[in-house]
N, C-alpha and C positions, 0 to 999 in steps of 0.2 A: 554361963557368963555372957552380957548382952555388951555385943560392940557397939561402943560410942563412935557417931559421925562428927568427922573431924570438920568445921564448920570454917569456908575459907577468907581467908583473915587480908586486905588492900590498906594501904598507907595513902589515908591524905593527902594532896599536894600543896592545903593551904595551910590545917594544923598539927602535920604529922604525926596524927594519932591515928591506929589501927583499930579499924572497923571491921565488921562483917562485911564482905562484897556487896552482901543486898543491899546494905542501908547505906551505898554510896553511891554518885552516877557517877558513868564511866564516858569519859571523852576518850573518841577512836578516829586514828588518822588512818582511812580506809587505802587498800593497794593502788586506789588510783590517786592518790597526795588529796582527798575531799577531807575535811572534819567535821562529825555530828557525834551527835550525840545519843548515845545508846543506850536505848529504853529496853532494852531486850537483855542486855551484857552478853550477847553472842556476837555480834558482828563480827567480820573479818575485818583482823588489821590492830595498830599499835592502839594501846589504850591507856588509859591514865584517868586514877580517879580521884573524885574531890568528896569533900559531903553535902549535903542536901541543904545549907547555912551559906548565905547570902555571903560574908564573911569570910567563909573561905573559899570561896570563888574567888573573890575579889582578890584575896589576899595571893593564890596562886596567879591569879592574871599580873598582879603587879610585879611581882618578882619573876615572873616569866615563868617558872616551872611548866606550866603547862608546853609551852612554845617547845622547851626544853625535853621534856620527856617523851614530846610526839616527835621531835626533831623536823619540826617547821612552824614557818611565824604561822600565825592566828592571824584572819581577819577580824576588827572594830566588831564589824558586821555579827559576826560567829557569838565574838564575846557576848555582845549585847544579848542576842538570842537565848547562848545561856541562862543568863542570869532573870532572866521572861520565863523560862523553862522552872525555876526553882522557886 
């Protein structure tokens, strides 16, 4: 009997729909209160992820979720970045 790998599953913050990890980016509020963005999904620290759709970025930044699930504001600055990034 061949074990199936359990493939790990992140919740959107703009359309609450459940992804694979991989095919989501992950925003991380690192130990020292910095937020980037992680290309890697290892970094240390709070993460919170969106999907790879203009869209739901935006839609998470307007509703603040993001701000909310790292438990600090966002710089304009960071945002914009983002959204460069996708």
């Amino acid at each position: 009997m061949e074990k199936i790998k359990k493939v790990p599953m992140r919740k959107c913050l703009g359309c609450n729909g459940s992804f694979p990890k991989k095919e989501l980016v992950r925003v991380v509020r690192t130990p020292e209160n910095n937020v980037i963005v992680d290309k890697t999904g290892k970094a240390n620290g709070r993460g919170a992820y969106v999907c790879k759709s203009k869209e739901c970025l935006k839609k998470a930044i307007k509703s603040k979720r993001i701000s909310h699930s790292l438990e600090v504001e966002i710089p304009d600055m960071l945002m914009e970045e983002l959204l460069k990034e996708l």
